[in-house]
C-alpha positions in Angstrom: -11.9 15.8 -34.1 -13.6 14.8 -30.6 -12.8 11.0 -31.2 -9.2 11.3 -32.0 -8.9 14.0 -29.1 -10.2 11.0 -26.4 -8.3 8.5 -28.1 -5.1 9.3 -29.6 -1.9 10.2 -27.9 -0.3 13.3 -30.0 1.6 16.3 -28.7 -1.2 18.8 -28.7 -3.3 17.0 -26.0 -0.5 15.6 -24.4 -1.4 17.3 -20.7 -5.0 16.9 -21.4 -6.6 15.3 -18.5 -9.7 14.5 -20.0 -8.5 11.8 -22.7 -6.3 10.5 -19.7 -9.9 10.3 -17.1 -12.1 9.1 -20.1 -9.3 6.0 -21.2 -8.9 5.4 -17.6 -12.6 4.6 -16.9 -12.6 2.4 -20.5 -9.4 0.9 -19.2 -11.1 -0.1 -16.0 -14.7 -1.2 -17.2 -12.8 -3.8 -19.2 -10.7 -4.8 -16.8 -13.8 -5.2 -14.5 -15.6 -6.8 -17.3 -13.1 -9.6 -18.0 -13.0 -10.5 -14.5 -16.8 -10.7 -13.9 -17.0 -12.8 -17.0 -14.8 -15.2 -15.9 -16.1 -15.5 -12.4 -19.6 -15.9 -14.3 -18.2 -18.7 -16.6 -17.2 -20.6 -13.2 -20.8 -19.8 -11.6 -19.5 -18.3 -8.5 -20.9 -16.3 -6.5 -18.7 -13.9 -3.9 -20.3 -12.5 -0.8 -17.8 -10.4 1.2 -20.6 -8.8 3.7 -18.9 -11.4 6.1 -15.4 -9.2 6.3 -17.1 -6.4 8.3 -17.3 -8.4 11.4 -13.2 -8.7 10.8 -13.1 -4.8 10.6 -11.1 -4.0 13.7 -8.9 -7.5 13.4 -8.6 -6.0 9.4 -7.7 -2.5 10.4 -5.0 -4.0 13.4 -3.1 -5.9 10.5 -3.7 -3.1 7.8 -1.9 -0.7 10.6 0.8 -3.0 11.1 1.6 -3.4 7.3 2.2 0.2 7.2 4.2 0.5 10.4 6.2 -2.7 9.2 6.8 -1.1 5.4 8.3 2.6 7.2 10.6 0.6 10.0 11.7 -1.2 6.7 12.1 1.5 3.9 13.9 3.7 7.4 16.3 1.0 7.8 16.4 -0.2 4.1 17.7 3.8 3.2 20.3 3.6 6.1 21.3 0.1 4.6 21.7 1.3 1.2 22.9 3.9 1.3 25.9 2.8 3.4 26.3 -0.3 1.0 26.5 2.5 -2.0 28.9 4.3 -0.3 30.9 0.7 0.6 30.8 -0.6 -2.6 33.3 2.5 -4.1 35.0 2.2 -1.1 39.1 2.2 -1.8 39.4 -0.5 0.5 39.0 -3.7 -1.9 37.8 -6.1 1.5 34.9 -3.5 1.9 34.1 -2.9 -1.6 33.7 -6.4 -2.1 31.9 -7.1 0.6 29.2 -4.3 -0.8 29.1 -6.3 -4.1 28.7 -9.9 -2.6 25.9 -8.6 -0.3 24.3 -6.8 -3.2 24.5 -9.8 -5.6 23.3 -12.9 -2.9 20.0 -10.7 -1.6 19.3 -9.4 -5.5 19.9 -12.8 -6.7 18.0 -14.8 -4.2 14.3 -15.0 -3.7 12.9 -13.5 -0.5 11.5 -16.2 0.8 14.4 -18.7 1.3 15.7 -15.1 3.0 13.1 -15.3 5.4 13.6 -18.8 6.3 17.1 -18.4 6.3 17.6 -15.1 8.6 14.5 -15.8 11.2 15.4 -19.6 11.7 19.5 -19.6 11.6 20.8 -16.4 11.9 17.7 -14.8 14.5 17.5 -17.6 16.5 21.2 -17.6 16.7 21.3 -13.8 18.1 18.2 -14.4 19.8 15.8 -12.3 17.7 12.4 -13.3 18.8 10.5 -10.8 18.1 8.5 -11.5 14.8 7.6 -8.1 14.4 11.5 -6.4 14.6 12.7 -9.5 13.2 10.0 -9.4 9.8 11.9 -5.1 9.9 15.2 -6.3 9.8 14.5 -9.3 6.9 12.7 -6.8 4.9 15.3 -4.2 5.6 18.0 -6.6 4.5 16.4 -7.6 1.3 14.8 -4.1 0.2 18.6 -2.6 1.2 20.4 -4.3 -1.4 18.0 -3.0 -3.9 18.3 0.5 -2.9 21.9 0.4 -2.9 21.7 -0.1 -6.7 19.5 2.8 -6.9 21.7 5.1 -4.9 24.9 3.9 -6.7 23.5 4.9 -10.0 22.8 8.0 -8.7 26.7 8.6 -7.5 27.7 6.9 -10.6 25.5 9.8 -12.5 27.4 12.5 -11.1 30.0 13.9 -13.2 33.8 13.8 -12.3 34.1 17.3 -13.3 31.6 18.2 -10.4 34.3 17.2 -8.0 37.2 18.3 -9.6 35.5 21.7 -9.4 34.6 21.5 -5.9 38.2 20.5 -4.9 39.4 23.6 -7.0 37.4 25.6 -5.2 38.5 24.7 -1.6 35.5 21.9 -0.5 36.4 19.9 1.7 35.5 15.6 1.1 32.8 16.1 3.9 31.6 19.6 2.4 31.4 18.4 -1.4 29.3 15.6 -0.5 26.7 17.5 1.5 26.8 20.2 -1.0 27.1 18.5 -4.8 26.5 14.7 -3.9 23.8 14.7 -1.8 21.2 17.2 -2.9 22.2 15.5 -6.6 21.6 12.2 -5.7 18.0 12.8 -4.1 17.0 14.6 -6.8 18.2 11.9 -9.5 17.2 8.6 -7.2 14.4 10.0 -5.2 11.5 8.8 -8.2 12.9 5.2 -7.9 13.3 5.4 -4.2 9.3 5.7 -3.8 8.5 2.8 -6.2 11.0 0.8 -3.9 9.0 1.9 -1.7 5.7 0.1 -3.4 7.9 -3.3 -3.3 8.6 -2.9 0.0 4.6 -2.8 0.7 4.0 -6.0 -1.3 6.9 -7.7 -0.1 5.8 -7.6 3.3 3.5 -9.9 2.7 6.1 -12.7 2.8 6.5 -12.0 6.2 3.0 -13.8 7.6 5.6 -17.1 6.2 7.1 -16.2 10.0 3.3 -15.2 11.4 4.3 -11.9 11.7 1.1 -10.0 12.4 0.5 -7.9 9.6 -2.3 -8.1 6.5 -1.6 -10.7 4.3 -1.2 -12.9 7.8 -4.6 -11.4 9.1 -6.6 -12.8 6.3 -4.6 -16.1 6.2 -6.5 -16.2 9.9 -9.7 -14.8 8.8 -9.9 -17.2 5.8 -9.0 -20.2 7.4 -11.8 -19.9 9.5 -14.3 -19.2 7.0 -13.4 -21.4 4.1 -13.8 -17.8 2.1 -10.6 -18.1 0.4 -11.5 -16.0 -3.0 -13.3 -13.5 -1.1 -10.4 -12.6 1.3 -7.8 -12.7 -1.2 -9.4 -10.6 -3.3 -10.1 -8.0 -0.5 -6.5 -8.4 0.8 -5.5 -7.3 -3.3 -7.7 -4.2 -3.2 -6.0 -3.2 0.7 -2.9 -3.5 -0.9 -3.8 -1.6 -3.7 -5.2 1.2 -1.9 -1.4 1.2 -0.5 0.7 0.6 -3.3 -2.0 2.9 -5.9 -1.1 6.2 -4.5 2.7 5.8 -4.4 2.8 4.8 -8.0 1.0 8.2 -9.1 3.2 10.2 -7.1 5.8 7.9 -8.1 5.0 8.7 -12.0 4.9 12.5 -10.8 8.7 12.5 -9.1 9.7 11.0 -12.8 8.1 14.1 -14.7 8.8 16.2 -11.8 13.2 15.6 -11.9 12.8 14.4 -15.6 16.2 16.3 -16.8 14.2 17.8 -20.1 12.6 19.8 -17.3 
């Protein structure tokens, strides 16, 4: 009864967090396992005692990732949300407009963005600073993502919602503060903060442009120490310490605004 209580999945133990911790640790040991064995087959051997002389240039580009993915998810929601709102726009130019920006940034890969917008269209408008200029690339690309996610969420609201709200004397600007709004948070908000995990990884793209952040701090770091496994794999676990937490809470918005609850 003990073994099938660890290690089977069934309704009764469902919200049991001790076949959940004890599956976890199993999960991880062989996950740890594999990856020792294979570093062991290629008789390496990793010493990372070097990094902590890095610690303050480590904890200057760790800062900046962070400060670079909230600039970008701030100005990746204003995007979005406005590209949403464009894209059922009764004006075809600007409806259109939505979809083509939503289908080139979706449909191309970041990094011919980056190239494109920092060494065209920035140095055109005189964007030189990396930092702000890595915010608005990032903002761009994430944006057209999120308006997807947004637009499903208008797209989920019933008509009958604002056919009732117009029958009861709401005005446009009062129905979508009132219904929409508090709706479409509820129902998008779960995807919203695993955009926000991409947004953290994607970042990385942006030491392409030597923006100052992590991924470009241990570009710099291993260059000079020919320690190119070592930083790599301590520049994974960073960004895992990042990206980890938002995907639990991530997995508690979807239980959280699940609509069985």
């Amino acid at each position: 009864m003990l073994m099938r209580r660890l290690f089977i999945r069934d309704s009764e133990n469902e919200k049991d967090l001790l076949p959940k911790a004890f599956n976890i640790i199993i999960a991880v040991v062989l996950f740890m396992l594999f990856f020792l064995f294979s570093i062991k087959r290629l008789g390496m051997e990793f010493d990372f005692s070097f990094l902590w002389s890095f610690r303050y240039r480590l904890a200057q580009g760790f800062a900046a990732t962070v400060a670079l993915s909230l600039a970008s998810l701030a100005v990746s929601l204003l995007l979005g949300f406005l590209s949403a709102l464009a894209n059922n726009s009764r004006i075809l130019a600007i409806s259109y407009f939505s979809k083509v920006y939503v289908q080139f940034f979706r449909g191309t890969p970041m990094i011919m963005q980056v190239y494109l917008f920092f060494y065209i269209i920035g140095t055109a408008w005189g964007v030189d600073n990396r930092f702000w200029a890595g915010v608005l690339i990032l903002s761009i690309f994430e944006g057209a993502y999120i308006s997807e996610i947004i637009r499903g969420g208008i797209g989920s609201i019933e008509y009958t919602q604002l056919e009732a709200a117009k029958a009861v004397g709401l005005k446009s600007g009062q129905t979508l503060r009132l219904i929409v709004l508090p709706q479409i948070i509820k129902r998008t908000l779960p995807s919203l903060a695993g955009q926000f995990a991409s947004i953290i990884k994607d970042s990385s793209l942006l030491s392409l442009i030597s923006v100052i952040e992590l991924t470009q701090t241990i570009r710099e770091i291993s260059a000079s120490n020919f320690a190119m496994f070592e930083c790599y794999i301590f520049l994974g676990l960073l960004y895992l310490t990042l990206t980890f937490p938002i995907s639990m809470y991530t997995r508690y918005l979807e239980s959280r605004f699940s609509y069985e609850n």
